[in-house]
C-alpha atoms as one frame of an Amber mdcrd trajectory, in Angstrom:
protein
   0.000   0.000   0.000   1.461   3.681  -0.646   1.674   6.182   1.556  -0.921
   8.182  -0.032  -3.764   4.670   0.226  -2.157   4.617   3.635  -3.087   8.717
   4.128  -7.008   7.994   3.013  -7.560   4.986   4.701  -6.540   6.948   8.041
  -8.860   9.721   6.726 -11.563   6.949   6.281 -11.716   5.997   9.525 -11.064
   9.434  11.195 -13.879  10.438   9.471 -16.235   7.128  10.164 -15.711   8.334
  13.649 -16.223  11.180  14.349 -19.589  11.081  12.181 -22.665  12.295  14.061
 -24.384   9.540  12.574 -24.189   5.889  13.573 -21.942   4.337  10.840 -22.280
   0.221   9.845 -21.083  -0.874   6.977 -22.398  -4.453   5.697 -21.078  -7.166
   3.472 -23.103  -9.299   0.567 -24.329 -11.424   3.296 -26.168  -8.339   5.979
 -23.155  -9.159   8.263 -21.853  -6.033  10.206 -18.197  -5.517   9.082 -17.614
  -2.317  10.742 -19.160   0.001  13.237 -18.429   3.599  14.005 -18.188   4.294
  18.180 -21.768   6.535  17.541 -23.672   3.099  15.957 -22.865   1.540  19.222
 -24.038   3.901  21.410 -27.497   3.961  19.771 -28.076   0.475  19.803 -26.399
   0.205  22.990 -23.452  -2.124  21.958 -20.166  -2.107  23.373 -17.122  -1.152
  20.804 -16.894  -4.097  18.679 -19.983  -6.310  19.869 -21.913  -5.094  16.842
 -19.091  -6.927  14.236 -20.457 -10.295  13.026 -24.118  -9.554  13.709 -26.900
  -9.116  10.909 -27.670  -6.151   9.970 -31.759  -7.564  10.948 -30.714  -7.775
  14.786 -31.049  -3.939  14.719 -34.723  -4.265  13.840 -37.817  -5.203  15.834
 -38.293  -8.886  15.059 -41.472  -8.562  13.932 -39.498  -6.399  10.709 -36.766
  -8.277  10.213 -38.029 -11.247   7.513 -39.407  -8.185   5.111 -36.113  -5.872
   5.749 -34.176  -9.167   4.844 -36.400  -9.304   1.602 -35.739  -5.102   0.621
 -31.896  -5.715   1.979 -31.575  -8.124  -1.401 -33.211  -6.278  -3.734 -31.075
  -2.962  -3.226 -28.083  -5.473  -2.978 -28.736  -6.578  -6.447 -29.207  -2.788
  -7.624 -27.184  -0.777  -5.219 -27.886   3.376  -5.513 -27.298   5.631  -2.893
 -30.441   6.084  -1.298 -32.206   7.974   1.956 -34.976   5.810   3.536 -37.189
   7.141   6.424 -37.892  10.328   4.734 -41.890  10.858   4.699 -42.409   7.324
   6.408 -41.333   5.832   9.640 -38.191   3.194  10.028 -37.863   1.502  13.252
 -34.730   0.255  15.005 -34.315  -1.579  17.985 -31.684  -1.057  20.468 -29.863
  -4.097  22.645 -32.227  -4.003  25.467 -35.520  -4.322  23.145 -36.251  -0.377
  22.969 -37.402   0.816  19.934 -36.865   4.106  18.381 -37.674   6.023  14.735
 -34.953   6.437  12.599 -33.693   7.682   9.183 -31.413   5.974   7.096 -28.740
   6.637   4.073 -28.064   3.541   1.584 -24.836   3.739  -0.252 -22.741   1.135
  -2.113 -18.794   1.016  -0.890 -15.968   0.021  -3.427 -13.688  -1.633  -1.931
 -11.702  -4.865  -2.877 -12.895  -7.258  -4.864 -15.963  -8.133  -2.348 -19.351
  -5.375  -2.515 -19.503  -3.395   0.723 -23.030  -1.366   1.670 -22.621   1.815
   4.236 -25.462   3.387   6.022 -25.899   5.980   8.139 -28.685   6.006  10.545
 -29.916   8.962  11.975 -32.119   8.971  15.730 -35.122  11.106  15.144 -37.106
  10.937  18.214 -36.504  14.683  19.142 -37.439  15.454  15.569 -40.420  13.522
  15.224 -41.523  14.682  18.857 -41.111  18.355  17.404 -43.233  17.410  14.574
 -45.913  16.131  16.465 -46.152  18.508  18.963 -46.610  21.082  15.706 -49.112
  18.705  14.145 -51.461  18.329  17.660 -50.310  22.085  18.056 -52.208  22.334
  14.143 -54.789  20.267  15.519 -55.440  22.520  18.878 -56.214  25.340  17.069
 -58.911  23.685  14.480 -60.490  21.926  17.996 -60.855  25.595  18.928 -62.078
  26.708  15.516 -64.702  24.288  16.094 -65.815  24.997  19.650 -65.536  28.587
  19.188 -68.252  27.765  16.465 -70.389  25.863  18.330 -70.586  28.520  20.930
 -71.312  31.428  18.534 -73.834  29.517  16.651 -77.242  29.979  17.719 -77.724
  26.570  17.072 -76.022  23.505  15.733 -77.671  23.886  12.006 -74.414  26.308
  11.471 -71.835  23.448  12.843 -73.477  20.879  10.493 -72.604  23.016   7.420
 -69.202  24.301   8.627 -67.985  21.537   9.863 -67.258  18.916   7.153 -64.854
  21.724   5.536 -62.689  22.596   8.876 -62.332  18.278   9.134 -61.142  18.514
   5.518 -59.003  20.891   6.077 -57.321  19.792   9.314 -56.681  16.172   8.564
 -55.458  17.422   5.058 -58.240  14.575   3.488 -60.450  15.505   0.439 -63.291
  15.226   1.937 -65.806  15.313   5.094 -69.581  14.554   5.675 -72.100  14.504
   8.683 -75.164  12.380   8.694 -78.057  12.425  11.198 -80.681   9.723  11.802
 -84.633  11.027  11.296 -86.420  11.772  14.724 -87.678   7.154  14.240 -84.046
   6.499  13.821 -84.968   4.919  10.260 -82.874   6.394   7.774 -79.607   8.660
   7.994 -79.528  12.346   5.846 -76.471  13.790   4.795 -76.794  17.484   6.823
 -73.402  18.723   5.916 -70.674  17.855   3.404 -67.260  18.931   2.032 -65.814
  17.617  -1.349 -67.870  14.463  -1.610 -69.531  13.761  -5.356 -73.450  13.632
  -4.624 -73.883  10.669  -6.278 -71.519   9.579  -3.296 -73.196  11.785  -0.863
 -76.958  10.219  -1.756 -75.194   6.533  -1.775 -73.822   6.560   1.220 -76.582
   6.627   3.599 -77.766   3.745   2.473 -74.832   1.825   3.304 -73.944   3.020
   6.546 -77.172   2.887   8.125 -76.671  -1.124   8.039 -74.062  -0.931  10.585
 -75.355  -1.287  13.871 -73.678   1.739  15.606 -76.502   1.839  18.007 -75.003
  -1.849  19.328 -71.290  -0.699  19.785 -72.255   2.407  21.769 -70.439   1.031
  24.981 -67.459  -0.149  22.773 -67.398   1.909  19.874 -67.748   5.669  20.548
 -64.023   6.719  19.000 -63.038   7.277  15.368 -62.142   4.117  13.570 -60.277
   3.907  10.407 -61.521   2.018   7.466 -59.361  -1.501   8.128 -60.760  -0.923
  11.959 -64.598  -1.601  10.914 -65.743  -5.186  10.750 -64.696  -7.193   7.421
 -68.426  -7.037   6.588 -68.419  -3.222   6.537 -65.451  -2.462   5.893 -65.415
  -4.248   2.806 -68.781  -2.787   1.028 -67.714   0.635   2.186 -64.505   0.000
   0.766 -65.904  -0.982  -2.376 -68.481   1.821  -2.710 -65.764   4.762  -2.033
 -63.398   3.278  -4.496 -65.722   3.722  -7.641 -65.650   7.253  -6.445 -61.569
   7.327  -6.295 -61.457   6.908  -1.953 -59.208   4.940  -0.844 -59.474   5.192
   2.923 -62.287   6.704   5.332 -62.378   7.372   9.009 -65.775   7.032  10.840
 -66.954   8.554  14.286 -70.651   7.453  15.563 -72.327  10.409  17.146 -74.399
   9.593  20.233 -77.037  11.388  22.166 -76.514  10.307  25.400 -76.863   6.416
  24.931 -78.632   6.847  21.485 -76.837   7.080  18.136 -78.261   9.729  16.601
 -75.632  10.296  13.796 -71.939   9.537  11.737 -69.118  11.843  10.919 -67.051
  10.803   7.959 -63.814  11.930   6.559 -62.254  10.495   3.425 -59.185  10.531
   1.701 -57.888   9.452  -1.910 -54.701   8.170  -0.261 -54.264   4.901   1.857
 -53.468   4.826   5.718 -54.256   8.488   5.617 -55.479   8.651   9.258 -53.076
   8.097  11.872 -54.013   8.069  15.753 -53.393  11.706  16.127 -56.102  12.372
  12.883 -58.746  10.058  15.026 -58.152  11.228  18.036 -59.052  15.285  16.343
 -61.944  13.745  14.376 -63.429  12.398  17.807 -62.696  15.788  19.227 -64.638
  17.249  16.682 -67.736  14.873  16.783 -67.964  15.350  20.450 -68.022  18.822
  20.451 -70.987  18.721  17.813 -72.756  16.338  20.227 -72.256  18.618  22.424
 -74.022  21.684  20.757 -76.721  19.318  19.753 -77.356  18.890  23.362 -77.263
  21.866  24.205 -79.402  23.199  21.472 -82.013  20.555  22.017 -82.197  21.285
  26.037 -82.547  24.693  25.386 -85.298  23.799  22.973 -86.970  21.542  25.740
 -86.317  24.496  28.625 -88.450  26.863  26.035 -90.720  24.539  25.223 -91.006
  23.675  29.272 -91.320  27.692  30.105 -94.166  28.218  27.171 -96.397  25.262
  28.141 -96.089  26.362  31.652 -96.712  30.043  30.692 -99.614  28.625  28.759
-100.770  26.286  31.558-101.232  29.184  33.964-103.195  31.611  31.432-105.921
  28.561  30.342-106.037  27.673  34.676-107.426  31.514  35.101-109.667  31.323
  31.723-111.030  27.926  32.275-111.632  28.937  36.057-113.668  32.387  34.618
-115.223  30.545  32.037-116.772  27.982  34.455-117.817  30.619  36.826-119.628
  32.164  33.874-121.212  28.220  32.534-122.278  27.660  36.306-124.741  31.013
  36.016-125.679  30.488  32.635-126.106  26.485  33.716-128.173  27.088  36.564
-130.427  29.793  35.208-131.587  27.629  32.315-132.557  24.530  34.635-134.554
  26.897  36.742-136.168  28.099  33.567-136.616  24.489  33.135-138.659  24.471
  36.313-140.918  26.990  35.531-144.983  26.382  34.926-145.379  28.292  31.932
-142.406  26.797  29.832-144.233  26.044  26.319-143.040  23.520  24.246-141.087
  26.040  21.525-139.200  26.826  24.978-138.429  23.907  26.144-136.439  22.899
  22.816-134.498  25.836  23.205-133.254  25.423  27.098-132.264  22.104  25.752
-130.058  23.496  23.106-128.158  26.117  25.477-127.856  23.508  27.966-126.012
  21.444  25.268-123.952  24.211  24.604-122.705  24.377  28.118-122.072  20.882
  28.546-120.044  21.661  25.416-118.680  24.367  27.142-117.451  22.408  30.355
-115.869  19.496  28.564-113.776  22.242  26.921-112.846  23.542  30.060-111.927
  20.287  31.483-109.767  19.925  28.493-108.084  22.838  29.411-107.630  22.123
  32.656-106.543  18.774  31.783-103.377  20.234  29.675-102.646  23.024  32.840
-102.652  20.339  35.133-105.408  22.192  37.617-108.075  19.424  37.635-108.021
  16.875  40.378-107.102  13.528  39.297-108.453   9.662  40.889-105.248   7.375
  40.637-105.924   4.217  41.249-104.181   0.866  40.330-105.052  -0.622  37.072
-103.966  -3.753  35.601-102.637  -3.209  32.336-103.588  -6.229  29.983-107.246
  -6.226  31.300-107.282  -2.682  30.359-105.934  -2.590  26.790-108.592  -5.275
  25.854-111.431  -3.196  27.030-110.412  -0.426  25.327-108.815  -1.334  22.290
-112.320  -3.177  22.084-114.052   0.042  21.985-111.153   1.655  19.315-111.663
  -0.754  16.527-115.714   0.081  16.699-114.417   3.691  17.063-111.666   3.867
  14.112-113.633   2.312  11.785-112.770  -0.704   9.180-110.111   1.542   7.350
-107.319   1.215  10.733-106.488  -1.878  11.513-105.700  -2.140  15.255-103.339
  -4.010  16.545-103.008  -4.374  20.441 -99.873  -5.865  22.748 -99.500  -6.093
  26.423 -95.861  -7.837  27.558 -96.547 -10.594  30.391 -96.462  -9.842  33.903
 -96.739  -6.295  33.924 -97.403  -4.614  37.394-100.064  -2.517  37.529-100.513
   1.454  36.070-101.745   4.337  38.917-103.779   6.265  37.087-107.172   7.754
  36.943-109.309   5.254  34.678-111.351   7.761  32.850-108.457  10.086  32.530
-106.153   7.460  30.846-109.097   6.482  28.870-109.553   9.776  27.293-106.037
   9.824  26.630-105.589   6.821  24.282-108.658   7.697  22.637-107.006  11.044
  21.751-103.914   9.861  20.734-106.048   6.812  18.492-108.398   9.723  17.169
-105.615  11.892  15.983-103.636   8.994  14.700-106.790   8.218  12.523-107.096
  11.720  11.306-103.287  11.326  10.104-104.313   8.424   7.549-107.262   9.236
   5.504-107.006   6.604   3.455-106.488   3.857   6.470-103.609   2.228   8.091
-102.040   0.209  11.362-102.404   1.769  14.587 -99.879  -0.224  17.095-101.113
  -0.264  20.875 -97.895  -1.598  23.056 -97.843  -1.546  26.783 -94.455  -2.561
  28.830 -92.593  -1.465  32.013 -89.845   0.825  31.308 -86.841   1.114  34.220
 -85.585   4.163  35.007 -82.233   4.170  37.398 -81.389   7.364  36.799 -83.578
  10.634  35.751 -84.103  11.417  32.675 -83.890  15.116  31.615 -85.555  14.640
  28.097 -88.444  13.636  29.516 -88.299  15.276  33.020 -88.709  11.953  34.929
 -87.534  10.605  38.368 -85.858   7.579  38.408 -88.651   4.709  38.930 -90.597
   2.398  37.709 -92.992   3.372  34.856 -95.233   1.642  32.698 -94.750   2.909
  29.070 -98.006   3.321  26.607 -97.010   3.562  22.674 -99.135   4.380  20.343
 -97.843   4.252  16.955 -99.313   4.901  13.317 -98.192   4.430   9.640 -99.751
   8.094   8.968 -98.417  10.926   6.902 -96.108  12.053   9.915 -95.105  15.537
  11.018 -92.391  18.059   9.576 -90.030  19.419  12.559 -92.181  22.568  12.899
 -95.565  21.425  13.564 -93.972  18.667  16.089 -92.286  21.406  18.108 -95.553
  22.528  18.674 -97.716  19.784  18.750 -98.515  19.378  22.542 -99.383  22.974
  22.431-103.288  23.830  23.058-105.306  25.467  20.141-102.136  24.203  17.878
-104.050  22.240  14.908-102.869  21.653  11.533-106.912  20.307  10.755-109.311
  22.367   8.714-111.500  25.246  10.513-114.351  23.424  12.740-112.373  19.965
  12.514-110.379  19.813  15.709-109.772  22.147  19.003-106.225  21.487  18.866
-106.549  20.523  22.535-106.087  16.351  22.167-102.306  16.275  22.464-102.180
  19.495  24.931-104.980  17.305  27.163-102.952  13.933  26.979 -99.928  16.060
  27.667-101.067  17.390  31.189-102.757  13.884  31.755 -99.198  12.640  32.135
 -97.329  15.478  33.919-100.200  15.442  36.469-100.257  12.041  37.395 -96.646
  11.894  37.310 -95.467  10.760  33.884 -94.476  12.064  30.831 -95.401  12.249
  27.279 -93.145  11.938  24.105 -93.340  11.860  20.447 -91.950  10.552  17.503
 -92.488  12.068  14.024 -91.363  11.882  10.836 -92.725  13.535   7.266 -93.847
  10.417   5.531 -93.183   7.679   8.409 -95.898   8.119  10.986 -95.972   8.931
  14.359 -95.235   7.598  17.659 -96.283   8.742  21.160 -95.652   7.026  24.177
 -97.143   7.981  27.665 -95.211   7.294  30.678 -96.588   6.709  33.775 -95.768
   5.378  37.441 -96.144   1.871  38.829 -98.750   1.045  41.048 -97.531   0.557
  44.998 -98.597  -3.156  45.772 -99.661  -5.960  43.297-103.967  -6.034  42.865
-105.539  -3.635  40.956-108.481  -1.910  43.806-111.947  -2.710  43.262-113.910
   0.498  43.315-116.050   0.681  46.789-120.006   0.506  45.722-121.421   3.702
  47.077-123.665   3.442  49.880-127.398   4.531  49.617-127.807   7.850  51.344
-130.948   9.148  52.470-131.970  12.268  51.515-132.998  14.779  54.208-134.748
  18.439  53.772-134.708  21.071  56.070-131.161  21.924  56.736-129.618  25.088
  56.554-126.783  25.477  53.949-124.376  28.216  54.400-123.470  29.685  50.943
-120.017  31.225  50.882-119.121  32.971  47.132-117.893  35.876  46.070-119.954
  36.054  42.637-123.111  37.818  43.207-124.486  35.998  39.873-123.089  32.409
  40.912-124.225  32.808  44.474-127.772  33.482  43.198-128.303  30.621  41.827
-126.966  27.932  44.347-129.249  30.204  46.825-132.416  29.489  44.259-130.907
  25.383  43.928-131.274  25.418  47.672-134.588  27.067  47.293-136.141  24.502
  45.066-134.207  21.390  46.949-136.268  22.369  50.123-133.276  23.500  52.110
-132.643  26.502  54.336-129.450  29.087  53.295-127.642  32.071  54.500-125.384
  33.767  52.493-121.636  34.831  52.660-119.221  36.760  49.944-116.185  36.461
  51.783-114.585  34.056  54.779-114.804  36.867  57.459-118.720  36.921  56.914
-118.871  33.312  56.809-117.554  32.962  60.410-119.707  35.616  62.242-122.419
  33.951  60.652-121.572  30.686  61.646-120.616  31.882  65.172-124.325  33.301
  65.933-126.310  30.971  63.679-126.345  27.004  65.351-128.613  25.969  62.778
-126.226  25.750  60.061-125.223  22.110  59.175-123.219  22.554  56.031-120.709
  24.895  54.617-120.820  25.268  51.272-117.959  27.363  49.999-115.877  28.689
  46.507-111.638  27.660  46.846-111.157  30.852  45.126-113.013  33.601  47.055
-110.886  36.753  45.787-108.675  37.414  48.676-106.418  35.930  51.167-108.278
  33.380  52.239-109.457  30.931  50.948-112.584  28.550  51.327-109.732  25.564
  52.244-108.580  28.348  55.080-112.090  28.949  55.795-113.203  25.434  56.264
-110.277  24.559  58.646-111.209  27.756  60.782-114.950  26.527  60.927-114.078
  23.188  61.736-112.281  24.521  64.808-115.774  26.765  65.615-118.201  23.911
  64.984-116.240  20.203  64.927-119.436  18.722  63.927-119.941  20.961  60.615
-119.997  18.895  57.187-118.400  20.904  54.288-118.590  21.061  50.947-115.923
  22.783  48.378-116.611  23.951  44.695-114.486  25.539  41.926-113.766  26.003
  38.579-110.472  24.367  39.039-107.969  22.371  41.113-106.837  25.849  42.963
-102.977  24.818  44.586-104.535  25.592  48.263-106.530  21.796  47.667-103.369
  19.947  48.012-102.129  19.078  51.539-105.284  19.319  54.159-107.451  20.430
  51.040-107.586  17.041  50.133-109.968  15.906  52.822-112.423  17.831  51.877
-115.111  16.693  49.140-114.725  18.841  45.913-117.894  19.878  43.776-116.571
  21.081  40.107-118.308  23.470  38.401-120.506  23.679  36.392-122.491  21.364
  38.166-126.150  20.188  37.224-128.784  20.769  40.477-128.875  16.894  40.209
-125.287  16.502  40.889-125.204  19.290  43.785-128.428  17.582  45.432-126.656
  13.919  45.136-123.271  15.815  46.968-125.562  17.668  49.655-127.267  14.477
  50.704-123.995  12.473  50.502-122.231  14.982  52.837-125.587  15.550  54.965
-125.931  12.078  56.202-122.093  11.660  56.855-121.701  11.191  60.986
């Protein structure tokens, strides 16, 4: 050798080194020849250990056979080449660590035997910077997103900007959001970025065959395309190729424990979405849950607020207007009474009197919905029940709705006021009916529904409730007329065909006695309500108590307490024509001097609502205290909130009332001990 071979040899392996870079050099065979000091403290070799190994023992072993297969195929075409640049290389250090690396490929002349350098670089830092830029990148999009679901005055805004800002921070082509119908039947594309609509109208069909609804304990995160069941994953895979998609992410949006929806991203590349891009896209679909939540609890709070609002305003009317039927009432059936009624007359009382009768079961409609009339709970066993009545709905709904009725087995029994619950089914069948005019199935269903924890959509303690669902094949309801179906007067019916009071009716049916009500709708795919109400304390459904044969007795004196000059007329002129004695009273304070310097009195008959500060409920406790032995009688217009507590023992007389009814209640309370 010369001295000058001599001179670059020795500058060779000064420079081999001191190289920052780990340094191995390999023969034909992958065997490590030589290794700089810097190659064997990053694989954690002492100097010389790594001479003699394979080039494969610095790779994970689960690499090594396919690194042994790309090893020979650059050996047979040798080229200097980087590797690692854009993708991730792995190597594996002595004690089984791994780390990403980048790597130089370079062919070494040397004697008459091919030599094969590389230089491998430790990128951990590096790649730690880059991510911490990339989840830096995708910070600020998360906050792009939840500052817009915070400006937005609802979540219709998110749906359409949304798809674009997923585009754009996962770098994909393209982004889409599809929510379920208000029946969960079908999915609707509500927002999209850079998807074909030939795609965009395909792919709801497709997706809505995965069960999302059945992975919503397991499957809540973003999965890639490979991470969906073969099934799936396959016919999606399939689909998006025709279209020039070669990879999709998927997130399942949930409401609470329902899914309500599915955020997609797609991208024309393969294993475009790393953990990082899932972990964003989750990010994202939460925070749209989120304002959906939001949005829709708002919705419920204003919808809560207006019925309430509403509630109190038809308590007052229906309480004036009853007032007003009880004159008009009992002024035509003492008409009735009189001697020189002809027979054009008589036809005429009739008529009126219809018209208040009309008049009252309005009323009690309204009351109904404001939750101020007094309900009778009692238990009722549901399967004897649903017979009876769905009995009387097939005579009722005619041939064109077929009914069908189901009851699950062993159900405990519903507390509820029989008529009450009646009226309410046949409400709900009646306007189900009205929804298809040219016939149709009306399902009756009737199960127990566990609540362990309460439930905000529908206001409801946790319990035990029996559920009611009454569902049709109708023409359905658009968004806006269900947001205000359960409202009273709200009718989508021709003038003169409907009060728009059913729903409102069955609606305060179920909030009084301790339910709820909710329902289903969808333009073209019928409607669903279901009732909730409580369980029944104990097992056997009561037998009501026959009533006892009470005696009448005349002669009493009644003491009339009511602050309507026109109302208290004509209980006074009832009395009158019953035979009994009265004295009269417009507020409590009267009532009780009376009652203090008249011993004759045997019953108090008294208005709840007597325009001041007491009321006939204070009243009747401070008589009882005067005269133990009084019997009392209450009336109103409504369920006034001064009945509940020691109200309730007291019998209640609603008005209007017929003379007939207040005779039967004045002989009933008369002949009590």
């Amino acid at each position: 050798m010369s001295g000058v071979d001599v001179e670059q040899a020795d500058l060779f392996r000064a420079l081999f080194e001191t190289a920052p870079d780990a340094m191995i050099v390999v023969d034909g065979k992958g065997s490590i020849v030589l290794a700089n000091a810097q190659a064997g403290r990053l694989f954690g070799y002492a100097r010389g250990d790594l001479q003699g190994l394979t080039v494969e023992a610095l790779l994970p072993e689960g690499l090594r056979a396919a690194h042994g297969k790309h090893r020979q195929r650059f050996m047979a075409n040798p080229r200097v080449r980087p590797m690692g640049a854009g993708f991730e290389l792995v190597g594996m250090r002595r004690d089984g660590s791994e780390f990403p690396v980048e790597i130089g490929l370079s062919p070494v002349r040397a004697g008459e035997h091919p030599l094969y350098a590389a230089s491998i670089r430790d990128i951990s830092e590096t790649q730690r910077a880059r991510l911490a830029l990339a989840r830096a990148r995708y910070d600020s999009f998360v906050g792009q997103v939840g500052r817009l679901a915070l400006e937005s005055p609802d979540y219709e805004a998110l749906l359409v900007q949304l798809p674009k800002l997923v585009a754009e921070a996962l770098a994909v082509d393209a982004s889409a959001i599809f929510l379920s119908g208000t029946q969960h039947r079908d999915l609707h594309a509500r927002g999209s970025a850079g998807i074909p609509l030939e795609l965009l109208e395909r792919l709801p069909v497709l997706l809505r065959r995965v069960d999302w609804q059945s992975h919503a304990t397991t499957h809540r995160s973003a999965q890639a395309l490979q991470d969906l069941g073969e099934r799936d994953a396959d016919e999606l895979r399939g689909l998006l190729a025709e279209a020039g998609f070669r990879d999709a992410a998927l997130l399942p949006l949930f409401d609470r424990r329902e899914a309500v929806g599915i955020l997609l991203a797609l991208a024309r590349e393969g294993r475009a979405f790393d953990h990082d891009k899932l972990f964003f896209l989750q990010s994202a679909g939460h925070l749209l849950t989120a304002a959906m939540q939001r949005n829709r609890g708002e919705e419920r709070l204003a919808h809560a607020q207006r019925l309430e609002a509403i509630g109190q305003l038809t308590g007052g009317v229906a309480h004036d207007f009853n007032n007003l039927l009880t004159v008009i009432s009992g002024n035509l059936q003492l008409l009735e009474d009189e001697r020189d009624v002809d027979e054009k007359q008589a036809p005429i009382i009739q008529s009126a009197l219809r018209a208040v009768r009309s008049g009252a079961a309005l009323t009690r409609k309204l009351l109904a919905f404001a939750r101020r009339q007094r309900l009778s709970p009692r238990p009722i066993a549901p399967a004897a029940w649903l017979t009876e009545v769905s009995v009387l709905l097939k005579r009722t709904l005619g041939e064109t709705v077929v009914v069908h009725a189901e009851c699950a087995q062993c159900l405990p029994n519903v507390f509820a006021d029989p008529g009450e619950l009646d009226a309410a089914l046949v409400n709900l069948a009646l306007n189900s009916r009205d929804a298809m005019p040219r016939g149709g199935e009306l399902s009756i269903s009737v199960d127990e529904h566990h609540l362990p924890r309460e439930e905000p959509a529908l206001e409801l303690a946790p319990g035990r409730y029996i559920s009611i669902s009454v569902a049709d094949t109708g023409i359905g309801m658009a968004p806006d007329v269900l947001a205000h179906s359960m409202e009273p007067f709200f009718t989508t019916k021709e003038a003169g065909k409907g009060s728009g009071l059913g729903l409102s009716m069955v609606y305060g049916f179920a909030k009084q006695s301790g339910g709820a009500m909710r329902i289903e709708s969808q333009l073209g795919y019928g409607t669903r309500a279901v009732l909730y109400l409580p369980v029944a304390p104990g097992h056997a459904a009561e037998e009501e108590a026959p009533e006892l044969p009470v005696a009448a007795r005349e002669g009493e004196t009644v003491l009339v307490v009511e602050d309507e000059a026109d109302v208290r007329d004509v209980v006074v002129a009832f009395l009158r024509s019953l035979g009994y004695a009265s004295r009269v009273a417009a507020t409590a304070d009267e009532a009780l001097a009376l009652l203090r310097v008249e011993p004759k009195i045997e019953l108090l008959f008294s208005d709840v609502a007597l325009g001041g500060v007491v009321s006939g409920v204070d009243l009747a406790r401070e008589a009882l205290r005067l005269r133990p032995s009084l019997r009392v009688l209450l009336t109103s217009g409504y369920e006034h909130p001064r009945l509940d507590g020691d109200g309730n023992r007291f019998e209640l007389l609603r008005k209007p009332y017929s003379r007939e009814e207040f005779a039967e209640a004045l002989r009933r309370m008369l002949a009590r001990n």
